[in-house]
Phi, psi and omega in degrees: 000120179289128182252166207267105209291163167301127138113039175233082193315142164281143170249015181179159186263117190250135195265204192214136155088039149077065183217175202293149180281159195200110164300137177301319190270353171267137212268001190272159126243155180327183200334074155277335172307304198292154180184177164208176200274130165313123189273177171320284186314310183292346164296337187237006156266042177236315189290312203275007178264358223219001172323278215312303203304309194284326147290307177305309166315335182285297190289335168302312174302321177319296163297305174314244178356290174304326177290328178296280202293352198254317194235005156260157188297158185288150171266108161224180227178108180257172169222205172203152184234128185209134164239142186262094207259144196295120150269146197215131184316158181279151173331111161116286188341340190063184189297341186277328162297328171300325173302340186264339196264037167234153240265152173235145188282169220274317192313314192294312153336316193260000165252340158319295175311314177289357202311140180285330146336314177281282202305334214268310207303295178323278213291343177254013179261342201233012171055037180304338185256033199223124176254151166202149178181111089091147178281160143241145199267159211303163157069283193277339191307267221306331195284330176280354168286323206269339171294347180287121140296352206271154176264306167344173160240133187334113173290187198237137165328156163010049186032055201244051187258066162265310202278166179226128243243004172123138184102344192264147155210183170203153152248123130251103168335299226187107176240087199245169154094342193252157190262144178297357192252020190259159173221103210262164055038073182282210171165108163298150179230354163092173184045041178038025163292164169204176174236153140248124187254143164287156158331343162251020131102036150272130161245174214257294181205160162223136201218193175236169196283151161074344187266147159289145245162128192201154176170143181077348189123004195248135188245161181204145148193123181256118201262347188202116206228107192235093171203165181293153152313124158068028168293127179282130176235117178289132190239116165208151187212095175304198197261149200267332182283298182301355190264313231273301177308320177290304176305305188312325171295299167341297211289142197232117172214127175256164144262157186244097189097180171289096198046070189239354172052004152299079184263128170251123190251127180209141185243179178220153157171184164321298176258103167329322195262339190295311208291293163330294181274350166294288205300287156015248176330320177283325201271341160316301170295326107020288158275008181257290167343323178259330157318330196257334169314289194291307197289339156321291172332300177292327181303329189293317166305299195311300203298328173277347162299295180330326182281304215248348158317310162290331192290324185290329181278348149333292214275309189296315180307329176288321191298306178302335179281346190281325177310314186297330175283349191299305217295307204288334180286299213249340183098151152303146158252109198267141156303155183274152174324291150327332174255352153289348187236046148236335157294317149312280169320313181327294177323314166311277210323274160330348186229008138268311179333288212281336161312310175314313163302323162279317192299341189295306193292317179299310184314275193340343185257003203220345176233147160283168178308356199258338200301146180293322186303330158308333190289289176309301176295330167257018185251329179291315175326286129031290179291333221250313165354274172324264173329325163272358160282331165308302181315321193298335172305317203287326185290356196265341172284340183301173184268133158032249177310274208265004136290334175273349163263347174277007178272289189281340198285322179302312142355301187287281198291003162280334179286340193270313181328297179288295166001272195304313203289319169263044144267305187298299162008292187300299196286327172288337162296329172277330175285318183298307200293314171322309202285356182308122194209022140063125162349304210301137140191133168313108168295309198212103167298186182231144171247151190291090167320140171254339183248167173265177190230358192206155344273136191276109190304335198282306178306294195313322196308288174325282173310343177280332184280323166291338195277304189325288172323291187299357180278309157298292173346272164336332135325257138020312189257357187253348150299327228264328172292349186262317222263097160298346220278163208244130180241343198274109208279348175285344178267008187278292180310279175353324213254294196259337180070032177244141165296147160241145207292320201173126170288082189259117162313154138328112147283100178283006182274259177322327193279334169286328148305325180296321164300300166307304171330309209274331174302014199088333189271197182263158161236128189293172171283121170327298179290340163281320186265008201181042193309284164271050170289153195297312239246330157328299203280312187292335170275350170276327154310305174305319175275006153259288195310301191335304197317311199290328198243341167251037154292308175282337186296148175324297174216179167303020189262137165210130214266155188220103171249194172183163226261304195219147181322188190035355154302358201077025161340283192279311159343265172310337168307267194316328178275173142124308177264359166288319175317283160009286175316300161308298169295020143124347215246145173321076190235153170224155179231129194211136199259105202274001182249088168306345191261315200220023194286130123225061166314342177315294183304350155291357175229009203047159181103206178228193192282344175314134172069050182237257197267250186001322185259338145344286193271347167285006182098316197317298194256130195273142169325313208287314219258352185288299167334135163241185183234162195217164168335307167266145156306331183243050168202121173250159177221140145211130198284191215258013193030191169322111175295099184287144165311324192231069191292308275225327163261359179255351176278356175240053190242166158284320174297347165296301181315296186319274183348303161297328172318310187275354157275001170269311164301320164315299204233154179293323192207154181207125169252112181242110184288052188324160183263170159291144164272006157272010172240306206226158181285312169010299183283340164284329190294306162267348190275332183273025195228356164209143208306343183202124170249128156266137158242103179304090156258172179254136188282107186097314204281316160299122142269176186329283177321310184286321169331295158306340170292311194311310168277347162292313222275300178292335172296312187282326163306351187092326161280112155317115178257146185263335211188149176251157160232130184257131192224125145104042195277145161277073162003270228252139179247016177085153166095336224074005162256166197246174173271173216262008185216012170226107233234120159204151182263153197221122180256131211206095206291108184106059177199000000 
């Protein structure tokens, strides 16, 4: 393999093994197209990497719910059952009672209920539109009032007695005087004194429990008051149309089964005994509302019966003086058969005419002319008609003398007919109204709930733990869709056609050291302080293949760059050369990153006196060296942060340096910056015989990977080998990673 004389840019990364060539400028990656469909397994190594998250999502939602069900107020839910019964006229009435008896529908009943009439009726009987309630203090004051059992009122905690801890109440009778958006203030004062203070904490007035009370323009009486000295209360009186409009959304009424004419009402809310008594109180107004509906009705009739009695008696008192005048004039006359059973018919005629005619007139106040009952009543009219013109004919054939006396003898008895018959009417119509006692009647009054219906503590629990889960889940799969970065070191070779050298684990060993550093304390070389850690064993693979790549290499230097900060760079660099070390060889490791370098903490002490003063002269090599753990093994730290890092790793005296640490030791180890933040590492990187690039497991997508060797491609360096660093094994569960195996020898096992 032809190598790049110095000071001689590379135009490209030539890959090994016959694998794809990758252009500096090109923006494409190798098999970033290939892929395959994700299996069971790779689905559930997403749930077992991401445990903790999806637990901790889990137990937050948890706490959260359970704090929800513990410390919001109870919902309870009362209901009333009313039935609503076909109506039918009283016993005995005919058809004049069947006028009151048709049946009305449940839908109509249940918009009756909701009526701003009924509800407006409740909120001023029961004084709904006037609120007062106890200050509670945030979050926990209500759950701990409502947990008070006591007839007393609570004392209050760390003197924290404005607010109120279980036991206060008011009545306010009469609130007037107030704006709807204002919010007043009560304050016991004790000895059944009070203050009412304004929103800006002035006050409006003072009184005693039972008295009327008025100032500033605000009328008050408070009929009833139990709370400690300087318990505090909020008084406020919204708009009574929002009191009216809020119960109507509240308020719930079905039928319960299908045309059962059973209605049901049930409200929810806070105070359990207020819920109770609203539905009360509506179905109260409610049945009296329809008793008086029905009892209207016969009133409406009686009074137009009450119009037309005298006249009929009137009518009757003329007919009898003209017969009597008749008779005294012209003498009795007896009728013939035939014209007694045609008078008889008259009579008939005339006494349905006139029944027809009142029902006509009682509809006619309750229908328009298109209703069919209207219809149906003048089409009979109609017929009844007919038929007394027919009669008329036939009396008109009579002789004289005895047609003029069947006239008034019809005259007397159709009026004494029409008389009676709406006198019993009248009188039957005065028994409905007194005897009325209205479709409506209550089945199931409502009662004050004992258990609450919301929030169901088991439940809330529950769905918060499923929301939780799910939440994490969701999560969990949604880093994992975001998170391009490459853990398969084959689909790495596959993609660039560089080996990678070594897989090194997560060391938990290290992350715990790492941890003790940032607490203040030190931290050691891994392979020194943990020698058969799994990510050891794995840099010890790595130092045999190096030894093996640097038979070809130019010279003995070998530079350890990565694509971004945190890969583990100085991590692998200091092991690697501790490894070295162990195997018999001469190493120095130097921390080549002038900007941010800190290989220093792996050996302690700082950064101070190192490569940067070196090469500025300040400082002689030898005195530069520091000594480690292992005898064959030297550091030298990144020294003084120079302004120009950048020119002095590409100066000759940075070469002379290196020439001569090379020529000392068998091997240099140059701890690199990243070359996706700075050029530094192409800078230097064209100065040693073998470049490793350190990624991190997870961390890389495809692309950046591919930035990264375009980047050392266009500087002229060629990387020999990848360290994929910081891979995850143990996946939780007992599962391993799908692409990594590693074994642990354990001496007496």
């Amino acid at each position: 393999m032809k190598t790049p004389a110095r000071g001689e840019p590379s135009l490209e990364v030539v890959p090994q093994a016959g694998g794809p060539r990758i252009h500096p400028d090109d923006t494409s990656v190798p098999g970033g197209s290939e892929g395959s469909e994700p299996s069971l397994g790779d689905y559930l190594d997403v749930l077992v990497e991401n445990r903790r998250v999806i637990v901790a999502c889990a137990a937050a939602a948890l706490v959260l719910g359970v704090g929800y069900a513990l410390l919001a107020p109870p919902t309870y839910r009362s209901d009333v059952l009313v039935q609503v019964e076909q109506k039918k006229g009283a016993l005995g009435l005919g058809e004049l009672g069947d006028m009151f008896g048709e049946a009305t529908p449940a839908d109509t009943e249940i918009e009756i209920l909701r009526s701003r009439s009924l509800v407006g009726a409740v909120v001023d009987e029961l004084r709904l539109d006037v609120r007062s309630r106890p200050v509670r203090f945030p979050v926990v004051g209500g759950a701990v009032a409502r947990r008070w059992k006591g007839d007393s009122p609570r004392s209050a905690p760390l003197g924290l007695g404005a607010y109120g801890w279980g036991g206060e109440r008011v009545a306010v009778e009469r609130l007037s005087g107030v704006q709807p958006t204002e919010t007043l203030t009560l304050v016991a004062r004790g000895g059944g004194r009070y203050e009412l203070l304004d929103e800006d904490g002035a006050p409006v007035l003072a009184a005693a429990v039972g008295q009327a009370a008025s100032g500033r323009g605000v009328e008050l009486y408070v009929s009833e008051l139990v709370a400690r000295p300087g318990t505090e209360f909020t008084l406020e009186a919204p708009l009574r149309e929002e009191v009216v409009a809020g119960l109507q959304k509240k308020l719930r009424i079905t039928e319960k089964g299908k045309k059962t004419g059973v209605l049901q009402l049930s409200l929810e809310g806070e105070d359990r005994e207020e819920i109770a008594a609203i539905l009360d109180s509506l179905s109260r107004h409610y049945l009296r509302q329809n008793v008086e509906r029905r009892s209207a009705e016969a009133e409406k009739t009686l009074e137009f019966l009450g119009d037309q009695l005298p006249a009929l008696r009137g009518r009757l008192d003329a007919a009898e003086v003209e017969l009597e005048a008749y008779r005294s004039k012209k003498g009795t006359l007896d009728v013939s058969m035939a014209t007694k059973s045609a008078l008889d018919r008259a009579v008939e005629v005339e006494k349905g005419l006139s029944e027809l005619q009142l029902q006509y007139a009682a509809l006619k106040q309750r229908f328009t002319d298109a209703h069919p009952a209207i219809a149906a009543v003048r089409g009979q009219i109609a017929k009844l008609e007919s038929e007394r013109a027919r009669i008329e004919g036939m009396l008109k054939a009579l002789p004289e003398a005895e047609l003029e006396s069947a006239r008034r003898l019809r005259d007397v008895k159709v009026s004494n007919e029409l008389y009676l018959l709406l006198l019993n009417k009248s009188q039957e119509l005065k028994i409905v109204k007194e005897g009325t006692i209205g479709n409506v009647r209550i089945l199931d009054a409502a009662i004050v709930p004992a258990k609450p219906v919301a929030p169901k503590k088991a439940m809330v629990a529950v769905l918060s733990l499923l929301l939780g889960l799910g939440l994490g889940v969701g999560f969990a799969f949604a880093r994992k869709a975001l998170d391009h970065g490459v853990e398969d070191p084959e689909a790495i070779e596959r993609a660039f056609g560089v080996g990678v050298h070594a897989s090194v684990p997560l060391s938990q060993a290290q992350v715990a050291a790492e941890r003790a550093r940032r607490r203040g304390g030190s931290m050691r070389v891994l392979a020194a302080s943990s020698p058969d850690d799994l990510a050891v064993e794995s840099l010890r693979s790595l130092r045999t293949s190096l030894q093996f790549a640097l038979l070809e290499a130019k010279n003995n230097v070998v530079a350890v760059g990565g694509p971004a900060p945190g890969v583990g760079k100085s991590f692998v660099s200091a092991n690697l050369a501790h490894l070295l070390g162990e195997a018999g060889k001469r190493v120095v490791v130097a921390d080549a990153d002038l900007r941010r370098g800190h290989l220093h903490r792996f050996y302690g002490g700082d950064r101070e006196r190192g490569l940067s003063d070196v090469i500025g002269g300040s400082l002689p090599l030898q005195d530069a060296l520091r000594p480690t753990e292992s005898p064959s093994v030297q550091f030298l730290a990144t020294g003084t942060i120079p302004p120009n890092p950048a020119e002095l790793l590409a100066s000759e005296r940075f070469q002379r340096v290196l020439s001569e640490l090379s020529s000392r030791f068998d091997l240099v180890i140059l701890d690199l910056p990243p070359i996706l933040a700075v050029t530094d590492a192409a800078v230097v990187g064209r100065l040693a015989g073998l470049n490793l690039m350190v990624l991190r497991a997870g961390r890389h997508p495809m692309r950046e990977i591919a930035a990264a060797l375009r980047a050392l491609g266009r500087g002229g360096v060629r990387v020999q080998g990848f360290v994929l660093n910081g891979i995850q094994l143990d996946r939780g569960l007992g599962r391993k990673s799908a692409y990594h195996y590693q074994y642990k020898y354990l001496a007496g096992r």
